[in-house]
C-alpha positions as CSV (number, residue, x, y, z in Angstrom):
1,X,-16.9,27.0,-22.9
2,X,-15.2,30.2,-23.9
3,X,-11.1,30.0,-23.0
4,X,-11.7,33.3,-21.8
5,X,-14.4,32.6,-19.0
6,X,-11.9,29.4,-17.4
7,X,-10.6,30.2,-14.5
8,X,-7.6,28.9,-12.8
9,X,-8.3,26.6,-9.3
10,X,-6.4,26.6,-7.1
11,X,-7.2,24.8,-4.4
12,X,-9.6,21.8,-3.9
13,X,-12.1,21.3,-0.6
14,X,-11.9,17.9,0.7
15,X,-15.5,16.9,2.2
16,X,-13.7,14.6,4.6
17,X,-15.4,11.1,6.1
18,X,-18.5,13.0,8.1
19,X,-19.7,16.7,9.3
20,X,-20.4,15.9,13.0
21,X,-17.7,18.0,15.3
22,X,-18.2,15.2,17.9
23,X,-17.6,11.8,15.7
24,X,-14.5,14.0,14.0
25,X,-13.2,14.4,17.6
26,X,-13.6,10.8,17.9
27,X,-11.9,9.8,14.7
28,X,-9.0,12.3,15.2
29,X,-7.9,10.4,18.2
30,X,-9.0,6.8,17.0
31,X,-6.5,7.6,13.4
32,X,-4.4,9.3,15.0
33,X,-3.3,6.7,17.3
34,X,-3.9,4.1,14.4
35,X,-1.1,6.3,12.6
36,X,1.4,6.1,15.0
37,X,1.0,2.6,15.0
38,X,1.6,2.1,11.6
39,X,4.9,4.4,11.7
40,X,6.7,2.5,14.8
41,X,5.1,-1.5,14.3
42,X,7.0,-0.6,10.6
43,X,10.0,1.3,11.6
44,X,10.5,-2.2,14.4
45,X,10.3,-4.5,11.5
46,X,12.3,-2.5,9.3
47,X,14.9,-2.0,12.3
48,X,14.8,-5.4,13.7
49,X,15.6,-6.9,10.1
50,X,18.7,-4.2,9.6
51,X,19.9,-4.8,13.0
52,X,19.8,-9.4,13.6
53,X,22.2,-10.9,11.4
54,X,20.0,-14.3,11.1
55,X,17.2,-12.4,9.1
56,X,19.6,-10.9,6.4
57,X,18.1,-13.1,3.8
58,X,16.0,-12.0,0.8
59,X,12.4,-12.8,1.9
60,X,13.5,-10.5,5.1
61,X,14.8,-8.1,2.9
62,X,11.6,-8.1,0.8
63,X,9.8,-7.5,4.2
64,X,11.7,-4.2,5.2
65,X,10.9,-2.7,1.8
66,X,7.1,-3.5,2.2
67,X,7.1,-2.4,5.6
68,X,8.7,0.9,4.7
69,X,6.4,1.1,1.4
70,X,3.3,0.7,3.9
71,X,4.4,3.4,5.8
72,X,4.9,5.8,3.2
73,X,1.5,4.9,1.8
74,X,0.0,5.6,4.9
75,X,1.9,9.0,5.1
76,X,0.9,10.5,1.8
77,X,-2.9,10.6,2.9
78,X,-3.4,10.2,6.7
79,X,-1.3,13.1,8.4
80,X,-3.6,15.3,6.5
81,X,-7.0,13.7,6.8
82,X,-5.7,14.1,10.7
83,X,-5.1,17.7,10.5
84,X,-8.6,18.2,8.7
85,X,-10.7,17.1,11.7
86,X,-9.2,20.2,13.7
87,X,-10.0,22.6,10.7
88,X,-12.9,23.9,9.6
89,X,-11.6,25.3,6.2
90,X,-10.4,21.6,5.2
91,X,-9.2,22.8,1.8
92,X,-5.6,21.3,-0.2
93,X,-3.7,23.0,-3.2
94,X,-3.8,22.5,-6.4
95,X,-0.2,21.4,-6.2
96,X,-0.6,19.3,-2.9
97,X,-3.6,17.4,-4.4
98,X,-1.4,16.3,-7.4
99,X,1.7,14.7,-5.2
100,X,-0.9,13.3,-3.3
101,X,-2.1,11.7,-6.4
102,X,1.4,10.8,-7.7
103,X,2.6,9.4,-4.5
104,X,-0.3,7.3,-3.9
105,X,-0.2,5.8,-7.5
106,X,3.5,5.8,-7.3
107,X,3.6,4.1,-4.0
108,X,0.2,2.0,-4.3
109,X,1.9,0.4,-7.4
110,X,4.7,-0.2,-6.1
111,X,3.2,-2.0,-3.7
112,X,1.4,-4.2,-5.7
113,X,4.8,-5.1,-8.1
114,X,6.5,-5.6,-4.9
115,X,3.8,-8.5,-3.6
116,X,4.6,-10.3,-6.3
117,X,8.1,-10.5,-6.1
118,X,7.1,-11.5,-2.4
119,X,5.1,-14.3,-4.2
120,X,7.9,-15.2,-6.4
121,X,10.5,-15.8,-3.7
122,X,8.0,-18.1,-1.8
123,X,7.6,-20.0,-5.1
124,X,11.3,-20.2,-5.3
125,X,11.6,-21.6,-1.9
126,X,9.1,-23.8,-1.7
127,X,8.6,-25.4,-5.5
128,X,13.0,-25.1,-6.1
129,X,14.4,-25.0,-2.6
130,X,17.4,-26.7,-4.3
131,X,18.2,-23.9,-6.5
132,X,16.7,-21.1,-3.9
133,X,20.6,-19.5,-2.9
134,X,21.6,-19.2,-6.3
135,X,17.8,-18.0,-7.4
136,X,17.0,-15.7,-5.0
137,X,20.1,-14.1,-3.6
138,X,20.1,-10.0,-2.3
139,X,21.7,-9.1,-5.2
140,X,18.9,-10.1,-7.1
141,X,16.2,-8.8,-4.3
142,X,17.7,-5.5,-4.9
143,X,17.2,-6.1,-8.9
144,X,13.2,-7.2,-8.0
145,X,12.7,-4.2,-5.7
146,X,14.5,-1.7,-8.0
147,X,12.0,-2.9,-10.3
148,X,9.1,-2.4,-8.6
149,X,9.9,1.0,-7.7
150,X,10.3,1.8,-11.6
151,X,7.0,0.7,-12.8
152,X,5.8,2.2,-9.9
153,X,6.8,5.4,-11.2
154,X,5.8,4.5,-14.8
155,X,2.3,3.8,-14.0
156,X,2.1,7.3,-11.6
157,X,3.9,9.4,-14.1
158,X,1.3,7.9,-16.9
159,X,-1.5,9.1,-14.9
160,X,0.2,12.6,-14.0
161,X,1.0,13.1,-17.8
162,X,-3.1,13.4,-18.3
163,X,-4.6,14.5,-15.1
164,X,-1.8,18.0,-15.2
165,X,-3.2,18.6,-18.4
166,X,-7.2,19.0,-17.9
167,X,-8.7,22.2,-16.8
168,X,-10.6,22.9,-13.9
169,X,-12.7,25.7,-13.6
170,X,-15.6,25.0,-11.9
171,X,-16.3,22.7,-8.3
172,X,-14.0,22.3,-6.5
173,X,-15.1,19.5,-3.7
174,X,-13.8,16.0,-3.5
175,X,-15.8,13.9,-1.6
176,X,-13.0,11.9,0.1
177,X,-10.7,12.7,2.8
178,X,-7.4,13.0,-0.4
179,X,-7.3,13.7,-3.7
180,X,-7.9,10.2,-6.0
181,X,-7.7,10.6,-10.1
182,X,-11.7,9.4,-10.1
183,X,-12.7,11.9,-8.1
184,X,-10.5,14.8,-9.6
185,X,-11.7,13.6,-13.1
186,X,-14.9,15.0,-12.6
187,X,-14.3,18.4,-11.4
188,X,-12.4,18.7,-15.0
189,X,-14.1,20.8,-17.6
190,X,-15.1,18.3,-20.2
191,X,-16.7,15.6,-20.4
192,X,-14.9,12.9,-18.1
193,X,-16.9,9.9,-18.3
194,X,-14.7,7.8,-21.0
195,X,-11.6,9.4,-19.8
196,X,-12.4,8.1,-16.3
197,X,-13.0,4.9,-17.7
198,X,-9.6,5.1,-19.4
199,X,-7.8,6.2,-16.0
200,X,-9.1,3.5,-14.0
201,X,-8.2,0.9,-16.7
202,X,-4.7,1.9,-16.5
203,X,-4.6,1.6,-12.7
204,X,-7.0,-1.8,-13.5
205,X,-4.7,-3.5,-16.2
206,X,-1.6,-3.0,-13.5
207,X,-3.7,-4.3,-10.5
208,X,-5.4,-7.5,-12.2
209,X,-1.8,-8.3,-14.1
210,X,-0.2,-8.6,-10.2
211,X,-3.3,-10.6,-8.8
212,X,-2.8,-13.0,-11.6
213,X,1.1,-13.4,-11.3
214,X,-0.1,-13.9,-7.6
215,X,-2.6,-16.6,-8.6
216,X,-0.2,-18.5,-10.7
217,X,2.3,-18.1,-7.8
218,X,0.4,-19.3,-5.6
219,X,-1.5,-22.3,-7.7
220,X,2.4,-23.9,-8.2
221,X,3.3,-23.6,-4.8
222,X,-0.5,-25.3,-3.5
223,X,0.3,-28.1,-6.1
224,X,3.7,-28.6,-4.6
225,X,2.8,-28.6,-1.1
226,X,-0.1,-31.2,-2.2
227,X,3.0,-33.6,-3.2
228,X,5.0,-32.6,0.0
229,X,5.4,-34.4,3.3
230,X,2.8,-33.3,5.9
231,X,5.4,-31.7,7.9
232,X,6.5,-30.1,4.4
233,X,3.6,-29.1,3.5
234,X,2.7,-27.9,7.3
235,X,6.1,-25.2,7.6
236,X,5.5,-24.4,3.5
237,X,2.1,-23.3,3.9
238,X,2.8,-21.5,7.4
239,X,5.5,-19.3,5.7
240,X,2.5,-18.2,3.0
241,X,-0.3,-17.6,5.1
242,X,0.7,-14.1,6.2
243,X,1.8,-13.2,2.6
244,X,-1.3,-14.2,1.1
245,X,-3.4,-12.8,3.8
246,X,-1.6,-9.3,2.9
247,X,-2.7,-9.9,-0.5
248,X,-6.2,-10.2,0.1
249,X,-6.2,-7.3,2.4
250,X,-4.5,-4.7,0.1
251,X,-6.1,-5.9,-3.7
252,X,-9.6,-6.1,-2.2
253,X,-10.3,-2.7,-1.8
254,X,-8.0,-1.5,-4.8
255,X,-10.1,-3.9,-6.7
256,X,-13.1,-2.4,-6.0
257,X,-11.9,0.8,-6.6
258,X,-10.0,0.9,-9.8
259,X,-11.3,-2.4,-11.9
260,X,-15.2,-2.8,-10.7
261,X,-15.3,0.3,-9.2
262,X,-19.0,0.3,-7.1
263,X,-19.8,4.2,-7.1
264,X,-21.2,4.4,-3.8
265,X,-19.8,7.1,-1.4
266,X,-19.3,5.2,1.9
267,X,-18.5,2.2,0.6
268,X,-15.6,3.7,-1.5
269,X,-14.3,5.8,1.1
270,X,-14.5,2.5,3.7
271,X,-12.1,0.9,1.2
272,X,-10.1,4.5,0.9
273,X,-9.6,4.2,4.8
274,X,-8.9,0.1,5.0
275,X,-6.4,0.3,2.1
276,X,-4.4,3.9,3.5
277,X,-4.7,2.9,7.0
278,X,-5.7,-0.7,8.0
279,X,-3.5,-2.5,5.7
280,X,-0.3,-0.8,6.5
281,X,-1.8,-1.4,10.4
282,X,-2.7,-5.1,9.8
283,X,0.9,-6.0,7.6
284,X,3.6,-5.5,10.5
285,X,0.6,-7.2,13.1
286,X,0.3,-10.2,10.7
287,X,4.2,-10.9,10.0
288,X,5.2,-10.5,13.8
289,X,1.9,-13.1,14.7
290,X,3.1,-15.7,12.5
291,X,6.2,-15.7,11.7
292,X,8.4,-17.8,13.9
293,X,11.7,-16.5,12.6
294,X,10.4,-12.4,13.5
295,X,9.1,-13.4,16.8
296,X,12.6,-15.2,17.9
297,X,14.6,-12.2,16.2
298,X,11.9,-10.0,19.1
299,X,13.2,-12.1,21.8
300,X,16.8,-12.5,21.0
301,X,16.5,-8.2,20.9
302,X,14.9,-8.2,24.4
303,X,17.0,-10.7,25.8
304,X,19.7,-8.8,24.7
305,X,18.6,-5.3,25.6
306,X,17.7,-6.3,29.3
307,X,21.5,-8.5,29.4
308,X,23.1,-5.2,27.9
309,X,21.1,-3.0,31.0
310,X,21.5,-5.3,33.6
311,X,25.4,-4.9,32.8
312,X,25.1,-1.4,33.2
């Protein structure tokens, strides 16, 4: 194509989850009480672990960061796919659809580095509980997190570098309710089949590195329970249930959708929705269910809230 017949686009249309009026109705009202969910059950666990002395401990610390990660992820992509079922010209900017794709690469992998530190502290406590306090103290949380958050912005800025640089001059429609890199790719003007490939290797390589750290996590802290006590192995196991259940629930879908990607509409905007809105729903749900130490820092709170009104 001639460089003089490309034109500049500047917006993209976002097709959105369905057409009906009615079930967008419906879905307005069922996400957007689902988002205010997710913003105050993760602003409590984030508050609750500032504000009770007895949780100011690394794996508590590593628990406020993912809860205020999940909310952020959630934030890049819902408050808009929220405004879109009111509007009938449900379009985004050029430059809006790229933050959304920084942010949710940025943020997303992030994520992922910070689950593994999660993992790491568990193996630490559990396999060298000896050691754990001079391991795994918050100065060194705040070294692991740090670190997350920088090849989180590696990975998005390696994505950006490419995607800002292809031109788009003809359709515009994403078939999604936010922009995603494989579904910009192939509004570009060339031929984006081995460049897709390419872009979802480099989210792939970063998601299947972190699911095997987690593996090998978890594999020496199974074979250490297995020599424990059964009381041992009872309170080591209860304390990784709810981390490895937030594992399955995030790296399914971004499995699915970066390393054996399925290329069927529904299915990949099902996993779009669990991963931008159920899993930041599900985390603060799962850590307040079963973790002992979260549910007495709730009462101690409410005990002392209705002690500090009844003074009044």
């Amino acid at each position: 194509m001639a460089e003089g017949n490309l034109s500049v686009v500047s917006e993209f249309v976002l097709l959105g989850l369905c057409w009906s009026w009615d079930m967008q109705v419906l879905l307005l009202l069922i996400f957007f009480m689902l988002y205010l969910l997710i913003v105050c059950g993760n602003i409590a666990i984030m508050v609750l672990i500032i504000i009770d002395t007895q949780l100011h401990s690394p794996m508590y610390f590593l628990l406020a960061n993912l809860s205020f990660v999940d909310m952020w992820l959630s934030s890049v992509t819902t408050p808009k796919m929220i405004t879109d079922f009111v509007t009938e010209n449900k379009t985004i900017s050029f430059g809006g659809c790229m933050c959304q794709i920084l942010f949710v690469h940025f943020v997303g992998g992030g994520e992922m580095v910070l689950l593994v530190v999660m993992a790491y502290d568990r193996y630490v406590a559990i396999c060298k509980p000896l050691h754990y306090s001079t391991i795994m103290n918050l100065q060194k949380s705040f070294g692991l997190v740090a670190t997350s958050w920088t090849i989180g912005f590696v990975h998005a800025m390696s994505q950006m570098v490419v995607i800002m640089r292809l031109p788009f001059c003809g359709p515009r429609e994403i078939d999604s309710f936010f922009c995603d890199i494989p579904l910009v790719i192939k509004l570009a003007c060339i031929d984006s089949y081995n460049l897709g490939i390419l872009m979802n290797a480099d989210s792939g390589v970063l998601a299947m590195t972190c699911f095997i750290l987690l593996l090998i996590s978890y594999t020496y802290i199974l074979l250490t329970v297995h020599q424990s006590s059964k009381i041992g192995a009872s309170r080591a196991l209860s304390t990784c249930t709810a981390h490895i259940t937030v594992v399955v629930l995030f790296f399914g879908p971004c499995i699915f959708i970066y390393v054996w990607p399925l290329s069927i509409t529904w299915v990949d905007k099902f996993l779009a929705v669990f991963y931008s809105v159920f899993t930041p729903l599900l985390n603060p749900a799962i850590y307040t269910l079963r973790n002992k130490e979260i549910k007495n820092a709730i009462k101690r709170f409410r005990n002392y809230y209705v002690h500090s009104k009844g003074n009044i």
